[in-house]
PDB file with SEQRES, HELIX, SHEET and CRYST1 records, atoms N, CA, C and O in Angstrom:
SEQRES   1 A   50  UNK UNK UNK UNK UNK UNK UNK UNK UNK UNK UNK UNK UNK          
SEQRES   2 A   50  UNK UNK UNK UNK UNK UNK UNK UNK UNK UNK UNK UNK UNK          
SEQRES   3 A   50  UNK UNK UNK UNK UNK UNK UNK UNK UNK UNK UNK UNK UNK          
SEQRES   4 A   50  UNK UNK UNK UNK UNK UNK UNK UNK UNK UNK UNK                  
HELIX    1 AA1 UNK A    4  UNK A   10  1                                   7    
HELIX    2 AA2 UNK A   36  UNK A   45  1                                  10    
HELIX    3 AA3 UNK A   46  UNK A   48  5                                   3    
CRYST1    1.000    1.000    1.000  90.00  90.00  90.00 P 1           1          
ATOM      1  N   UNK A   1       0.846  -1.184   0.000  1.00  0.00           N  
ATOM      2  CA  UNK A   1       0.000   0.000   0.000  1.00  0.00           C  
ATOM      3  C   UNK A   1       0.884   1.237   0.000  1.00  0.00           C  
ATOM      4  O   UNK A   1       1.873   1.326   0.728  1.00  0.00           O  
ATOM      5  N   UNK A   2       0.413   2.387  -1.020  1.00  0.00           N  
ATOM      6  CA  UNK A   2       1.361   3.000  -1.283  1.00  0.00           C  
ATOM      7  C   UNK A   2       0.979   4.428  -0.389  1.00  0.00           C  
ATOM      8  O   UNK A   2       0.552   4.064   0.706  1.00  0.00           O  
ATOM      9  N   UNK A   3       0.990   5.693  -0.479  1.00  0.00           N  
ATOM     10  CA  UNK A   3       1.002   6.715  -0.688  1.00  0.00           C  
ATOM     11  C   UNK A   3      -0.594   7.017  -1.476  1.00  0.00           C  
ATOM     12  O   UNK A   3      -1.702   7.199  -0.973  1.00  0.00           O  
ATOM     13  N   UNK A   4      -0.188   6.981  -2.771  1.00  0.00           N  
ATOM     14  CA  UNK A   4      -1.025   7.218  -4.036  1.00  0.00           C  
ATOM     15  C   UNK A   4      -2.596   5.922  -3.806  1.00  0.00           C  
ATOM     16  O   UNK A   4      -3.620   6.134  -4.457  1.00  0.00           O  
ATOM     17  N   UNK A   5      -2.532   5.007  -3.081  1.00  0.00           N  
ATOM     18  CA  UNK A   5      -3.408   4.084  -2.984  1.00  0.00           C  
ATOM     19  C   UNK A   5      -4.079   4.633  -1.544  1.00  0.00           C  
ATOM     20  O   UNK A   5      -5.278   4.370  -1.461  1.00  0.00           O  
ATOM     21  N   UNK A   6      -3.628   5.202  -0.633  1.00  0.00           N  
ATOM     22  CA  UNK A   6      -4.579   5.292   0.059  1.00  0.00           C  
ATOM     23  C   UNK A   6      -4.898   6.807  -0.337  1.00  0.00           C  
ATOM     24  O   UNK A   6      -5.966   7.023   0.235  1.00  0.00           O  
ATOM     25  N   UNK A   7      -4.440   8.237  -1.178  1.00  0.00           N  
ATOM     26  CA  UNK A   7      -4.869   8.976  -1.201  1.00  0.00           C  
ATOM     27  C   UNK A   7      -6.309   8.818  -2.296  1.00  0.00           C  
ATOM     28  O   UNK A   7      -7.242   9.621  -2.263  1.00  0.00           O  
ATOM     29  N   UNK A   8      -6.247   7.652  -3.208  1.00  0.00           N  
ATOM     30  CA  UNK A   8      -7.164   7.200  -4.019  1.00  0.00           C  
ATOM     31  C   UNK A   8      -8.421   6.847  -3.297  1.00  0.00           C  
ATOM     32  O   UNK A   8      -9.570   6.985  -3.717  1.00  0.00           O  
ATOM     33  N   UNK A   9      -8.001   6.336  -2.062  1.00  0.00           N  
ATOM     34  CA  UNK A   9      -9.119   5.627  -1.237  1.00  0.00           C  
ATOM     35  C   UNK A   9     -10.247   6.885  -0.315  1.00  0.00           C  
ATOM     36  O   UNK A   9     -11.454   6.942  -0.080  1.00  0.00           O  
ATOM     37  N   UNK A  10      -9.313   7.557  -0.080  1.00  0.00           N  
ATOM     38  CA  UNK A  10     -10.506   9.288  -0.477  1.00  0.00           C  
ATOM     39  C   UNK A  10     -10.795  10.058  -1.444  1.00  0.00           C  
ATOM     40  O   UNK A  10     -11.836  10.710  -1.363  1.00  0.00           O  
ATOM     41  N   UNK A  11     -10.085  10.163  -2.421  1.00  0.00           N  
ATOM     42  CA  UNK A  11     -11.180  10.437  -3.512  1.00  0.00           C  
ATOM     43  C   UNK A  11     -11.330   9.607  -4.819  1.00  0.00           C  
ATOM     44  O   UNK A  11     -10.983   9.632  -6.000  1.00  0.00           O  
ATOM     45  N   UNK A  12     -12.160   8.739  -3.793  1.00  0.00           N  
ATOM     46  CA  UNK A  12     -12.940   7.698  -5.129  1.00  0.00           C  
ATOM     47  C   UNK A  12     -14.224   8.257  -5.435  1.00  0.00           C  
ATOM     48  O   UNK A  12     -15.073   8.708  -4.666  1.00  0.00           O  
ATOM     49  N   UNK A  13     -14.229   8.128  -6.987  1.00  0.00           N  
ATOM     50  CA  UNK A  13     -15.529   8.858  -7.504  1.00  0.00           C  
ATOM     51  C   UNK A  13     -16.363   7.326  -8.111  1.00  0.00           C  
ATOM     52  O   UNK A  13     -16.010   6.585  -9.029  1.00  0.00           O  
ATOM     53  N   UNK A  14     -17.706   7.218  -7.093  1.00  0.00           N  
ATOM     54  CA  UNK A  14     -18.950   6.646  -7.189  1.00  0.00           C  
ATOM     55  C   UNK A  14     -19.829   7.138  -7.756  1.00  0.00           C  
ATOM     56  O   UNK A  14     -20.055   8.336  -7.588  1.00  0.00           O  
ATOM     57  N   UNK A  15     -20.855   6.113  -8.886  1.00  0.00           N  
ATOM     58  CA  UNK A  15     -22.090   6.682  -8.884  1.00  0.00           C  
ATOM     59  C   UNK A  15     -22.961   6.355  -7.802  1.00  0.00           C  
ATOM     60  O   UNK A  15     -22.948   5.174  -7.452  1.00  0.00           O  
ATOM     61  N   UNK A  16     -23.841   7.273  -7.095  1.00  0.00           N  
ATOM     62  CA  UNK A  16     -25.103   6.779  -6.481  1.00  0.00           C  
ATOM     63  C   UNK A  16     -26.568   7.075  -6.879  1.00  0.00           C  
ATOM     64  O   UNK A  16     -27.086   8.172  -6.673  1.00  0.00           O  
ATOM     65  N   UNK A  17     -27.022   6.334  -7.293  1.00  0.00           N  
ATOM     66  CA  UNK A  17     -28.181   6.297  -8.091  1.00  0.00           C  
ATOM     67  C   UNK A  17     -29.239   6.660  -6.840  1.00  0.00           C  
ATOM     68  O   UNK A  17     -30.212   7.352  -7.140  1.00  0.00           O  
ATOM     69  N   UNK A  18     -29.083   6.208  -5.403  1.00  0.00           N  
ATOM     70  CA  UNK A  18     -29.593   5.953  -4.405  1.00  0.00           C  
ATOM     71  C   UNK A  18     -30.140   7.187  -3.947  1.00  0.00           C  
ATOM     72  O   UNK A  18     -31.280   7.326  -3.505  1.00  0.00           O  
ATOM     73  N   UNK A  19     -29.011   8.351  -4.112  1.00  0.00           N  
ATOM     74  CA  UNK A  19     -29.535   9.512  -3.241  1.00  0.00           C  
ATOM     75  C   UNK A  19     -29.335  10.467  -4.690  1.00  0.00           C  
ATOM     76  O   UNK A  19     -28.438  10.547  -5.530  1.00  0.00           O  
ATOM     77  N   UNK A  20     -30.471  11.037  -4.529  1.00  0.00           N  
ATOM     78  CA  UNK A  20     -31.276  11.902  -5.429  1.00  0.00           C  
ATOM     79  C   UNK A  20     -31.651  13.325  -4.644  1.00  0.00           C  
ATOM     80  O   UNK A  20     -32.166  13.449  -3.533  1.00  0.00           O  
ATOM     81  N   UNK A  21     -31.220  14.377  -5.596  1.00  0.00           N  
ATOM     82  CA  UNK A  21     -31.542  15.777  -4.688  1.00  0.00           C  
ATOM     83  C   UNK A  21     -32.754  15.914  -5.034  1.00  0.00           C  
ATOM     84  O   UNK A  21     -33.189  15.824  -6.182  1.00  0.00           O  
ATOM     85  N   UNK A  22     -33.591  16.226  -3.676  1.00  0.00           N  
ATOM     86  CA  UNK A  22     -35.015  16.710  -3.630  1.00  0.00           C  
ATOM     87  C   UNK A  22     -35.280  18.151  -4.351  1.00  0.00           C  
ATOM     88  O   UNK A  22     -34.467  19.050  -4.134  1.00  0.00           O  
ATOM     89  N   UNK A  23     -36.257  18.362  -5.096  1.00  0.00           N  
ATOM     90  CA  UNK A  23     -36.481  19.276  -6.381  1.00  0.00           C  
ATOM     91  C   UNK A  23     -36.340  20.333  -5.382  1.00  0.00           C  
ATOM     92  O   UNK A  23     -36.274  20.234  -4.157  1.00  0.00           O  
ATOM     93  N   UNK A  24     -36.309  21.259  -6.060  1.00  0.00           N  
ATOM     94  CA  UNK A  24     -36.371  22.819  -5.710  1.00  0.00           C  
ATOM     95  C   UNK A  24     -37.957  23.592  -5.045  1.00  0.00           C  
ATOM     96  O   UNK A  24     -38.901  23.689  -5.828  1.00  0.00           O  
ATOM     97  N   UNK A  25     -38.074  23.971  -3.950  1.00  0.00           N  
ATOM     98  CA  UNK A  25     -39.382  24.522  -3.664  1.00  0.00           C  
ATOM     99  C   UNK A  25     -39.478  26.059  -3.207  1.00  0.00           C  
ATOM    100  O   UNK A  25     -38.584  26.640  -2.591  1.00  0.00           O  
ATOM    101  N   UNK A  26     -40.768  26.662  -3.625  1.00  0.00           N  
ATOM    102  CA  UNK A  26     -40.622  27.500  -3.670  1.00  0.00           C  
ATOM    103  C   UNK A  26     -41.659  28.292  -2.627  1.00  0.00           C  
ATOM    104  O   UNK A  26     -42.882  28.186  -2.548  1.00  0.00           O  
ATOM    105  N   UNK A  27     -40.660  29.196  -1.785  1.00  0.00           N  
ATOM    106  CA  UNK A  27     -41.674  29.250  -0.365  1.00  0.00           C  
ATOM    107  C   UNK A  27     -41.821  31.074  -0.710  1.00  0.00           C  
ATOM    108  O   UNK A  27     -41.243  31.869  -1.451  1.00  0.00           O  
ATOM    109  N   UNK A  28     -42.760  31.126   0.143  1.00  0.00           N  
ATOM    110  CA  UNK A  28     -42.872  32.688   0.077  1.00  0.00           C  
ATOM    111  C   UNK A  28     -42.385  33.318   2.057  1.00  0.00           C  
ATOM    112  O   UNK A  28     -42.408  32.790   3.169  1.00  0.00           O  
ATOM    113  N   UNK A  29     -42.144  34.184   1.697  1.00  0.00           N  
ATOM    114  CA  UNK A  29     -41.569  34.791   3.238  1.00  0.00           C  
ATOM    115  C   UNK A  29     -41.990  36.516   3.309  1.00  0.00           C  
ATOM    116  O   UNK A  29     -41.847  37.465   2.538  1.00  0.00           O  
ATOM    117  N   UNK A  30     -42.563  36.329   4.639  1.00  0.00           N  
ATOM    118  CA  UNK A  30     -43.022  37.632   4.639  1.00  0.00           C  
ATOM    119  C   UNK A  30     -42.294  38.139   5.968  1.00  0.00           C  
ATOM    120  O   UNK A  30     -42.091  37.599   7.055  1.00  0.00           O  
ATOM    121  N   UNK A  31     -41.936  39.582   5.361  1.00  0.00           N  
ATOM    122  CA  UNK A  31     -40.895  40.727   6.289  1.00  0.00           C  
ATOM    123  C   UNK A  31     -41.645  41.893   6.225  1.00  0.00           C  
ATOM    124  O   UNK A  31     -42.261  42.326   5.252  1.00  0.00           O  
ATOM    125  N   UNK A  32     -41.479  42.690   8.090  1.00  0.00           N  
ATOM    126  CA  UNK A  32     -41.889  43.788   7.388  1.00  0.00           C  
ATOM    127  C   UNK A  32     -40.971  44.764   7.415  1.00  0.00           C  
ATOM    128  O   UNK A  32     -39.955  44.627   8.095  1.00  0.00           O  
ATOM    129  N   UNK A  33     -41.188  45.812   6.727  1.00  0.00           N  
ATOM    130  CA  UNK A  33     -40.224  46.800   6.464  1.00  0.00           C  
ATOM    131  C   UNK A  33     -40.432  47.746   6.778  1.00  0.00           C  
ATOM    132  O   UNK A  33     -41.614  48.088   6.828  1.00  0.00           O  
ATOM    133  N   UNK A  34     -39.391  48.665   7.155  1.00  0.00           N  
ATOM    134  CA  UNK A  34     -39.801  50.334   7.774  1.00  0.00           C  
ATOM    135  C   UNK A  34     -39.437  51.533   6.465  1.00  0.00           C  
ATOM    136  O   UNK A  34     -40.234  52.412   6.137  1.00  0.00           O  
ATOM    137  N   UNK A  35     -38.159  51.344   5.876  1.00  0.00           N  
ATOM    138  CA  UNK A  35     -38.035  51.759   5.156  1.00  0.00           C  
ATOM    139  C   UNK A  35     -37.332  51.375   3.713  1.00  0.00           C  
ATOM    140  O   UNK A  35     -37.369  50.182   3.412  1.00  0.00           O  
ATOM    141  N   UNK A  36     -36.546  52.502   2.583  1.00  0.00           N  
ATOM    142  CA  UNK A  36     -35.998  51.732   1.299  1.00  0.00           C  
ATOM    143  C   UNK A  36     -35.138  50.677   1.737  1.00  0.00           C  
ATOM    144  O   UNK A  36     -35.221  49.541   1.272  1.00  0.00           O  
ATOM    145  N   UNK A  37     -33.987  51.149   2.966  1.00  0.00           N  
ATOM    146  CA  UNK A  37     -32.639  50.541   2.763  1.00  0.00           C  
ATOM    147  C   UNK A  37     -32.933  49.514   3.718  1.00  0.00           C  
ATOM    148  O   UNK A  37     -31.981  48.820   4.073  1.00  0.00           O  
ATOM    149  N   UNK A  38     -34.062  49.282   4.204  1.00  0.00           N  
ATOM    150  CA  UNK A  38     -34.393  47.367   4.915  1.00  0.00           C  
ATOM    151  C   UNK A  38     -34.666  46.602   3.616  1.00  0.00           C  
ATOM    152  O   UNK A  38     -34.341  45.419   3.520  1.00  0.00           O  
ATOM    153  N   UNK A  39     -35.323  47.334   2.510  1.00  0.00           N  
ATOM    154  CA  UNK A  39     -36.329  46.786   1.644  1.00  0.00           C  
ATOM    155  C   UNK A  39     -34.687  45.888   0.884  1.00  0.00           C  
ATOM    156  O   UNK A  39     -34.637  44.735   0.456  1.00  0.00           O  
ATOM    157  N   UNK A  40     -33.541  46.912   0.948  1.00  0.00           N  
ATOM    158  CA  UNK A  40     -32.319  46.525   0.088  1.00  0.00           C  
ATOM    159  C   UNK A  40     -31.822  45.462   0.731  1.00  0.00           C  
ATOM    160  O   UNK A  40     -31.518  44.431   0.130  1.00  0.00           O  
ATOM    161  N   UNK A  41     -31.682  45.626   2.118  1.00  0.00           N  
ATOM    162  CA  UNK A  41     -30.553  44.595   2.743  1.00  0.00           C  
ATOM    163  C   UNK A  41     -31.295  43.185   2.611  1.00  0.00           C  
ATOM    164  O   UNK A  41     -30.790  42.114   2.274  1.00  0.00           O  
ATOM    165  N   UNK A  42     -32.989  43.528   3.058  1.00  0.00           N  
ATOM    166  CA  UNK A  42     -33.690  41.696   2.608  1.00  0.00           C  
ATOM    167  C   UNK A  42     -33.574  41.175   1.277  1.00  0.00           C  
ATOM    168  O   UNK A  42     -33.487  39.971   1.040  1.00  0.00           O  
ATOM    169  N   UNK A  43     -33.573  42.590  -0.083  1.00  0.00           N  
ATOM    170  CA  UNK A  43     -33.555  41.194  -1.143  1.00  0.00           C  
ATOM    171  C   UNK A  43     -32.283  41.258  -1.565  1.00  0.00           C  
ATOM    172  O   UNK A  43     -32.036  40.850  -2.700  1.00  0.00           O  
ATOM    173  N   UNK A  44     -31.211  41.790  -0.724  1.00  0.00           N  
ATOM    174  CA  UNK A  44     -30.253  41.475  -0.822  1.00  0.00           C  
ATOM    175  C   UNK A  44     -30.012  39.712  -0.417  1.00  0.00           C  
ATOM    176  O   UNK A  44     -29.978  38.706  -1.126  1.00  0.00           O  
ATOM    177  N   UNK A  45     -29.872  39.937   1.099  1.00  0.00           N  
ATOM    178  CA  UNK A  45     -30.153  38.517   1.716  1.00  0.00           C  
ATOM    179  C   UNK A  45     -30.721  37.467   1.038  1.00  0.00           C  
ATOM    180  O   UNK A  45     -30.251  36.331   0.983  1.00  0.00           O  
ATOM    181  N   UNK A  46     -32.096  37.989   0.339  1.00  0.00           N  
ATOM    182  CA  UNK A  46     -32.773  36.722  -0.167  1.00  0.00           C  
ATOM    183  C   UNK A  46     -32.026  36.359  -1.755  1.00  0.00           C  
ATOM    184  O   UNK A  46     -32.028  35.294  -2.372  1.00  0.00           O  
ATOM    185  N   UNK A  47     -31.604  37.266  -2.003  1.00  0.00           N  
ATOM    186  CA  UNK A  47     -30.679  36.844  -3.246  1.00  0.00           C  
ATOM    187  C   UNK A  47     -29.695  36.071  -2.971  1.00  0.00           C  
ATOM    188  O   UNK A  47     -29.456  35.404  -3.977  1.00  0.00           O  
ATOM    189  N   UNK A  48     -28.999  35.813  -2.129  1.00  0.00           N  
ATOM    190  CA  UNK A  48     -28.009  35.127  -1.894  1.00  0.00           C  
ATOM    191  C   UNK A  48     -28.134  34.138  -0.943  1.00  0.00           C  
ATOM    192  O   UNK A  48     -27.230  33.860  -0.155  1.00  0.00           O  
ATOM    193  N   UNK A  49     -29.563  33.414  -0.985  1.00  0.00           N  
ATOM    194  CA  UNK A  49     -29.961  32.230  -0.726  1.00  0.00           C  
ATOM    195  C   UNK A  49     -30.159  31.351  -1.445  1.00  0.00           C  
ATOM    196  O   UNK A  49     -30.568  31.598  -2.579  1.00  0.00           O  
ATOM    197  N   UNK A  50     -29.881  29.700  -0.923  1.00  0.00           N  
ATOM    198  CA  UNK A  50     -29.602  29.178  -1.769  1.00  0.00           C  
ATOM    199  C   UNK A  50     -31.051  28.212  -2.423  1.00  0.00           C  
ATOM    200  O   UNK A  50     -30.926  27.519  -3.433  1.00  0.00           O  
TER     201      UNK A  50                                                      
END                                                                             
């Protein structure tokens, strides 16, 4: 066992047919706001969700 054989043995690339990403859903969220620059920083935030 070398070096190169056990660094292989972490990155071995498998298929798994088994686990499947659950679709995308789409929620609604309600904020309230006082003024413009809350209105910016939430769809800021919500833009950069994943």
């Amino acid at each position: 066992m070398g070096v190169l054989d056990k660094l292989s043995d972490y990155f071995s690339v498998s298929t798994t047919t088994g686990k499947r990403r659950k679709p995308m859903q789409t929620v609604e969220i309600k904020v309230k706001m006082d003024c413009d620059g809350c209105e910016r920083r939430v769809r800021n935030s919500v833009a950069h969700m994943k």
